[in-house]
Backbone bond lengths (Angstrom), bond angles and torsions (degrees), N, CA, C in turn:
res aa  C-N    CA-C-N  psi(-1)  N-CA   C-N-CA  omega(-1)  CA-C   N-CA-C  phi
1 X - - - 1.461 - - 1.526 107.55 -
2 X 1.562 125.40 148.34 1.142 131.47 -172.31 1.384 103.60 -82.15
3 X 1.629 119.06 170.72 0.761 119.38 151.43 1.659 137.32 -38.43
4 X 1.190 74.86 -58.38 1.803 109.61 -177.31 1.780 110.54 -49.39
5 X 1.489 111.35 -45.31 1.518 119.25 174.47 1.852 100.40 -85.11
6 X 1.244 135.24 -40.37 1.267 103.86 -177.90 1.245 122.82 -63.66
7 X 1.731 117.68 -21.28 1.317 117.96 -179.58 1.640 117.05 -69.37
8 X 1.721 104.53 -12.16 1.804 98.57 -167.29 1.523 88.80 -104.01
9 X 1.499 115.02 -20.42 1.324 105.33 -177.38 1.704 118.97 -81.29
10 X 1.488 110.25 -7.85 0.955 119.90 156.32 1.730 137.94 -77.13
11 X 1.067 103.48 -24.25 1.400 150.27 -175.69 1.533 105.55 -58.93
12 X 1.841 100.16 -64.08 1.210 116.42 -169.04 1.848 109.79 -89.94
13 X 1.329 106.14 -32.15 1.647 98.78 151.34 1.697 128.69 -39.92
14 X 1.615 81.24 -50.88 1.928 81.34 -176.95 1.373 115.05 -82.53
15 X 1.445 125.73 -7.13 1.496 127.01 -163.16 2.195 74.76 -83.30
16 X 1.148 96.90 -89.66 1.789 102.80 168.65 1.597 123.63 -4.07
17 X 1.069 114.61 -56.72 0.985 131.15 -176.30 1.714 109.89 -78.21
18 X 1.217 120.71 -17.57 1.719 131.67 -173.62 1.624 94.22 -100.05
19 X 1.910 98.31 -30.12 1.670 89.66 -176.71 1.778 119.35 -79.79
20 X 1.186 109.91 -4.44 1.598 124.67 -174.45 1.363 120.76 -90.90
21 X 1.741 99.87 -32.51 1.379 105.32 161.37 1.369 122.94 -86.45
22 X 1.464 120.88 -31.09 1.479 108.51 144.90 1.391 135.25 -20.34
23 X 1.413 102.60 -82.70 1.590 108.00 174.00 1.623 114.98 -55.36
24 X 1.373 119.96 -22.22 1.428 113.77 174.78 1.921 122.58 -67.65
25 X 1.387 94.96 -18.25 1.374 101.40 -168.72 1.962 97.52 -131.91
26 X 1.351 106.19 16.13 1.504 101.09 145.78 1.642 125.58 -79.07
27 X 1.127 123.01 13.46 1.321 122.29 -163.51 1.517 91.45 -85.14
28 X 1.445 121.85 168.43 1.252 116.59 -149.95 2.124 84.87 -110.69
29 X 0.916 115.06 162.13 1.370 109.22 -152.03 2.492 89.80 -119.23
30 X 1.224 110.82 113.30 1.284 111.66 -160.54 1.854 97.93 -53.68
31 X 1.069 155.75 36.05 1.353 134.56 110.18 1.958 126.55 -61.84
32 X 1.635 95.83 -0.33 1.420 101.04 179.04 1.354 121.16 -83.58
33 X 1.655 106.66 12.08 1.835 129.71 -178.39 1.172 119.76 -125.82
34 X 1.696 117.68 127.27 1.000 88.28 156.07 1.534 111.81 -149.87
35 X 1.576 141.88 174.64 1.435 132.96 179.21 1.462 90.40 -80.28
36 X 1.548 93.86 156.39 1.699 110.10 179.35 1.651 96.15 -146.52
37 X 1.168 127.99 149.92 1.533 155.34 -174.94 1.262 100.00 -74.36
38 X 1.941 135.26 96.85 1.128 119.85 -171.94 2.298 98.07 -68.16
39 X 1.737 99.22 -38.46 1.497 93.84 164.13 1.282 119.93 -122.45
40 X 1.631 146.32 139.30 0.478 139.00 134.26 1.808 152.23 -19.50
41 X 0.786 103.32 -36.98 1.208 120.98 -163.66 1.451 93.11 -137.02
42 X 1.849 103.94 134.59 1.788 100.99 -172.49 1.200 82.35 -157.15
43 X 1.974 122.72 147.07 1.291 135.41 172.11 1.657 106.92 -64.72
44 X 1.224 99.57 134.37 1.378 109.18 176.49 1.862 114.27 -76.58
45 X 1.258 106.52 156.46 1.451 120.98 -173.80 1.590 136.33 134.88
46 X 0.866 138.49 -137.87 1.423 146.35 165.84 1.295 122.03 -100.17
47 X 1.296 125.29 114.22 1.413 123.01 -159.02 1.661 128.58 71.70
48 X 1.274 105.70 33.34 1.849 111.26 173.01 1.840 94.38 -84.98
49 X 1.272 87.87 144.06 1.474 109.80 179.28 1.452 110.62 -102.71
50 X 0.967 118.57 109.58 1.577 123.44 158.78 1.231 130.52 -90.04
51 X 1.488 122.04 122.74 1.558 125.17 -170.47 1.479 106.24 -116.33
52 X 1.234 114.02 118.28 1.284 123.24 154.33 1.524 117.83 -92.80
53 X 1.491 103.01 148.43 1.450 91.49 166.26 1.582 105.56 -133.44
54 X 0.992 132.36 150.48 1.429 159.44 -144.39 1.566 106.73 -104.17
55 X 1.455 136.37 102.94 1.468 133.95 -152.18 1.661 90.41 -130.23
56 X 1.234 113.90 148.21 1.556 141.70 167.76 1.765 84.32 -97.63
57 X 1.306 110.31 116.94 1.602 115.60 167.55 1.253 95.76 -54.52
58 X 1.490 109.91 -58.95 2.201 97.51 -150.59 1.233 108.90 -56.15
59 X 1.697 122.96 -41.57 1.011 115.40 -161.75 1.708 120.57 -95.58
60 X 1.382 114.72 -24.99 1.486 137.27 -166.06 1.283 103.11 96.90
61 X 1.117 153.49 -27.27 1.625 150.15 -152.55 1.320 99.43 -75.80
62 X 1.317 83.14 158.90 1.839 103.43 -176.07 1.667 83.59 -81.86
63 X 1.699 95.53 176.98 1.100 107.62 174.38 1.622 102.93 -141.47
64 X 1.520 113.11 140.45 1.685 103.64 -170.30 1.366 105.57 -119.33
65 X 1.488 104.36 163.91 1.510 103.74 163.55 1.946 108.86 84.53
66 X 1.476 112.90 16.64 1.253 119.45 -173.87 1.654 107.39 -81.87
67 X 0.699 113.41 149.13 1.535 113.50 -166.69 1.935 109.92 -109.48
68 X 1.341 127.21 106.54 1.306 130.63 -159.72 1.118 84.67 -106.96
69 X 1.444 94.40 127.39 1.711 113.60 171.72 2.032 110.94 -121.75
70 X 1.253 101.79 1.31 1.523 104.95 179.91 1.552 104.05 -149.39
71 X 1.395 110.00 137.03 1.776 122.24 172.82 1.319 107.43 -165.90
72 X 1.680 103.29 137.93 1.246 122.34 -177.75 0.960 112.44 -144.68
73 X 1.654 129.02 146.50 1.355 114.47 -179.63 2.098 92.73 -144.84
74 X 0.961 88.47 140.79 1.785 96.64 -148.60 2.106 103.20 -133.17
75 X 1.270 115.72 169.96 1.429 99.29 168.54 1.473 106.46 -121.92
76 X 1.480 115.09 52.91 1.484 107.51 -170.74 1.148 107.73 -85.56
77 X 1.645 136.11 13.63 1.441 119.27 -160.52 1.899 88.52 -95.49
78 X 1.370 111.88 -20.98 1.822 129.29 -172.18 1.389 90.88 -105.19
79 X 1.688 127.41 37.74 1.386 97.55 156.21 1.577 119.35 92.85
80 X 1.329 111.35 -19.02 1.839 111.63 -159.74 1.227 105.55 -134.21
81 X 1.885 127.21 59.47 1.092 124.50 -166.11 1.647 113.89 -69.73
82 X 1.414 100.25 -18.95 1.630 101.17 -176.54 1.645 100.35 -84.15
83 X 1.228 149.51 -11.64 1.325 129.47 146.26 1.286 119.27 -74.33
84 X 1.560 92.40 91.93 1.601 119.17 171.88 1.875 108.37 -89.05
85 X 1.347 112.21 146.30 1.690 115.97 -153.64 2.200 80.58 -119.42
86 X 1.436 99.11 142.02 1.373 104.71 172.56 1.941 103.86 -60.32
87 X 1.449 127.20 175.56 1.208 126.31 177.38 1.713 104.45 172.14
88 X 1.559 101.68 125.71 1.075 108.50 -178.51 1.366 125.31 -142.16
89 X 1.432 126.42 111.33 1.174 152.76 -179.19 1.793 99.39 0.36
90 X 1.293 126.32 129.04 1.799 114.58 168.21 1.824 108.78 -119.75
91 X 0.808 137.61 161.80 1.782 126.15 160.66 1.388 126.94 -68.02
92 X 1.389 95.41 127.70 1.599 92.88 -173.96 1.205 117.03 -70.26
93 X 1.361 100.59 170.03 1.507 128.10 177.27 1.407 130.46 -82.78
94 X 1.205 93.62 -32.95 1.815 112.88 170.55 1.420 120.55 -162.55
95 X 1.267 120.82 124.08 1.399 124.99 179.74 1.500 104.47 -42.92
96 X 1.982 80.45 134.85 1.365 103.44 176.01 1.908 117.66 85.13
97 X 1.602 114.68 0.79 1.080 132.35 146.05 0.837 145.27 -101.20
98 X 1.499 151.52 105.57 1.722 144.90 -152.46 1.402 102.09 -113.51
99 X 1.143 116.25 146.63 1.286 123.02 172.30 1.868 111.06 -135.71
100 X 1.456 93.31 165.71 1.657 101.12 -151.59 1.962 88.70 -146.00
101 X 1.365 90.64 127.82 1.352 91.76 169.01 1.806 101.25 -120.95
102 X 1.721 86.80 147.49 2.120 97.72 -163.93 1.615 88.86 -156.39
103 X 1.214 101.55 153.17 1.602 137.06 -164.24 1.933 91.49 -103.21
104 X 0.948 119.18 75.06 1.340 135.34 -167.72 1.783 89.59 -94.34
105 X 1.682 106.92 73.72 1.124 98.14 170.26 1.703 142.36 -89.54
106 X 1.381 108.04 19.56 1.753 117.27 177.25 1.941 80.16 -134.50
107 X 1.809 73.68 162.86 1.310 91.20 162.60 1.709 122.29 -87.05
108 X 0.856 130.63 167.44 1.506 120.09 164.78 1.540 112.96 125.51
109 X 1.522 127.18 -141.40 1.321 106.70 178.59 1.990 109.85 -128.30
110 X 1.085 81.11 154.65 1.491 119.41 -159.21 1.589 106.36 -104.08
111 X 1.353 118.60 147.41 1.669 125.65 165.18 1.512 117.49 -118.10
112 X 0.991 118.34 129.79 1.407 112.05 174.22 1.283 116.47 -103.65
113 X 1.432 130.73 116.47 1.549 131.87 -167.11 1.459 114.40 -112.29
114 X 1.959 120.95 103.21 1.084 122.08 178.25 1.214 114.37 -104.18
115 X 1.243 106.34 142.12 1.805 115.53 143.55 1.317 124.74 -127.16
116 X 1.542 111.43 139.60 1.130 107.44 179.26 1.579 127.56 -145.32
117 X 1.408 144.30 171.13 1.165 126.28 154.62 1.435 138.84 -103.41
118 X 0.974 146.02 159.53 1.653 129.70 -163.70 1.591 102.97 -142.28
119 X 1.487 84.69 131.51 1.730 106.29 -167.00 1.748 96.33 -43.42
120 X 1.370 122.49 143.98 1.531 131.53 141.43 1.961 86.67 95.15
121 X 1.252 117.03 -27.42 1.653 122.42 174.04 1.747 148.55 -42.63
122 X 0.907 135.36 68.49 1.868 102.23 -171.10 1.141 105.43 -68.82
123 X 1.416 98.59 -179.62 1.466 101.22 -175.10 1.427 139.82 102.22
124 X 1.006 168.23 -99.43 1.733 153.63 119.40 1.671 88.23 -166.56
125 X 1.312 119.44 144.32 1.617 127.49 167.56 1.983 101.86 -96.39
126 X 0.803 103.43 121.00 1.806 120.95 169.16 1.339 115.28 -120.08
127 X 1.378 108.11 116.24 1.635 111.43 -174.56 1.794 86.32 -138.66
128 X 1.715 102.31 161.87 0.855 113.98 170.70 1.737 107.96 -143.47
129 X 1.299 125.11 127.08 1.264 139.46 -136.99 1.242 109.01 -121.84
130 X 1.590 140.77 124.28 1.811 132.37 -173.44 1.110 78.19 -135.97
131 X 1.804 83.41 135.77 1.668 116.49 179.54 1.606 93.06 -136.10
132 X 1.276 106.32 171.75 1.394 121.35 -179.61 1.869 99.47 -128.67
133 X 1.041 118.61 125.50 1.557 146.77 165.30 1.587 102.49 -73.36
134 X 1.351 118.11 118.26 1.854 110.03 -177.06 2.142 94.77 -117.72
135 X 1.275 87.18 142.69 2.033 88.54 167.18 1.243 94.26 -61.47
């Protein structure tokens, strides 16, 4: 082999080889998620539904099929983190939206505390979410 070809055949190893680690470290890195408040503002009481929906920053898209392994819904944003409200997971409505039903018994404001995991992901997503409870 010539000079001339080991240098392109070298060339094209490393171009290849720059292209593998590319795609290895295109994976989207889990600060690239996050839950968002489909409403803000939700009637207070027994059985209020809370919808989050689950966003890919870069792109805006929901993201489905995330698997929630932690939720809390608390009144620490008013001061009263130890009045924590029962809340239990419901089926969504549309991929890439979760919903949560909670006994949102005062009016005022509320935290919503997720964790979760996301298909193809490392890492764990932790968000923490303020809503307002209305009479």
């Amino acid at each position: 082999m010539t000079t001339f070809n080991m240098k392109h055949a070298a060339a094209a190893a490393l171009a290849a080889a720059l292209s593998v680690a590319a795609l290895s470290t295109a994976r989207a890195d889990i600060a690239d998620y996050e839950f968002r408040l489909v409403q803000s503002e939700i009637k207070q009481g027994n059985g209020a539904v809370v919808a989050v929906r689950l966003v890919d920053k870069r792109s805006g898209k929901a993201v489905p099929d995330a698997v929630i392994f932690a939720s809390r819904i608390d009144m620490a944003p008013d001061g009263m983190p130890t009045m924590a409200a029962p809340i239990e997971a419901l089926p969504s409505t549309e991929p890439g939206v979760y919903r949560f039903k909670a006994n949102l018994m005062m009016a005022g404001g509320w935290q919503l505390s997720l964790g979760a995991k996301i298909q193809g992901e490392t890492g764990t997503i932790e968000n923490k979410l303020v809503l307002k409870a209305t009479p």
